[in-house]
C-alpha positions in Angstrom: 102.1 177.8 32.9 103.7 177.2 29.2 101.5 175.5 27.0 103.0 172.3 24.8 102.2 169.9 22.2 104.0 166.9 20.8 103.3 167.0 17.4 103.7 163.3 15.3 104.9 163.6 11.7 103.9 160.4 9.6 104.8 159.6 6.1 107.7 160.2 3.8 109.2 163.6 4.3 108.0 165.2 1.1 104.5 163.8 2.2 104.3 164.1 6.0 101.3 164.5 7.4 101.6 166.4 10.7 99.1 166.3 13.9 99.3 166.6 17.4 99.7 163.8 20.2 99.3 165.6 22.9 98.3 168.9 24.4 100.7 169.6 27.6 100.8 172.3 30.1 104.3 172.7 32.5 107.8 172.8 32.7 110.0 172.3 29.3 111.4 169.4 31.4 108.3 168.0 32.0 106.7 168.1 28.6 109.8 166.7 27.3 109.3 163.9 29.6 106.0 163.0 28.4 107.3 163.4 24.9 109.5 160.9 25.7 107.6 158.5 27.1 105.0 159.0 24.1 108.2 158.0 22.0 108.6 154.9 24.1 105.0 153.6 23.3 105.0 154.7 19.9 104.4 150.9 17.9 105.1 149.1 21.4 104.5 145.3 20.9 101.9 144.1 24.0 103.9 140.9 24.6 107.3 139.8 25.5 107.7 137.5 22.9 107.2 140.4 19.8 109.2 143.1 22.4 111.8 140.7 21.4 110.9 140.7 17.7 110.3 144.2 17.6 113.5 146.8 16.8 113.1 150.1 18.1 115.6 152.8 16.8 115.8 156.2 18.4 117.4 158.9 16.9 117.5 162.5 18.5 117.3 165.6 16.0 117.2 168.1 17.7 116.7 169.6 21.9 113.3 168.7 21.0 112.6 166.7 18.1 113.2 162.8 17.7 113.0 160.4 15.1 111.9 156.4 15.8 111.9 153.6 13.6 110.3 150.3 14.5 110.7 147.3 12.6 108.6 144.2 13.7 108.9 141.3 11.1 108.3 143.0 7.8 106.8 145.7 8.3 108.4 149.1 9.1 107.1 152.6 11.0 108.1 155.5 11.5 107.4 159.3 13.1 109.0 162.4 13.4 108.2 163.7 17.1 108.2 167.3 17.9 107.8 169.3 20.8 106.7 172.9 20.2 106.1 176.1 22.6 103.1 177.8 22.5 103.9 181.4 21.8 100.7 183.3 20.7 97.3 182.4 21.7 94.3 185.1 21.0 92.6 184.3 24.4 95.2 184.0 26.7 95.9 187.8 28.6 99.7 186.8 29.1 100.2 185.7 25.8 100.6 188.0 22.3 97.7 187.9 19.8 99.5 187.3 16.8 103.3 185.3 16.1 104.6 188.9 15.1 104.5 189.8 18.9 105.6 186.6 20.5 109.2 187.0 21.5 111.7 184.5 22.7 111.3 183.6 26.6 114.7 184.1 28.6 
């Protein structure tokens, strides 16, 4: 099966600070729907009363890469999500060694 992750980019662009959320293993469809439900907790208020405080912005980038903004009062956050293929993995027999030999999947 393909291998994911959702990578989370926090910060200002010139200073993000990438890492991974999430290791996934599936579909594309599939790991985009955990992506997206990763998104949907991302800064979630726990009540109903700051759910209605709370703005949540969405912005899609990109197939696989969104952008979310939450504002709750005065305070702002954000994160650049990111889902990535693996393509090369040194012990994995049906995958290349190095990103020179991975090629692009039909």
């Amino acid at each position: 099966m393909p291998g994911w992750v959702v990578m989370r980019a926090l910060g200002l662009s010139e200073l993000s600070n990438y890492s991974v959320c999430r290791e996934l293993e599936g579909t594309e469809a599939e790991a985009l729907a955990e992506m997206l439900r990763i998104i949907d907790t991302f800064e979630a208020a726990g009540t109903a009363r700051g759910r209605r405080r709370q703005r949540r912005r969405v912005y899609r980038v990109s197939e696989r890469s969104y952008f979310v903004r939450v504002e709750k009062g005065w305070s702002t956050y954000e994160a650049h999500f990111i889902l990535a293929e693996l393509m090369a993995d040194t012990h994995d027999d049906d995958l290349p060694d190095t990103a020179g030999g991975a090629t692009e999947t039909p």
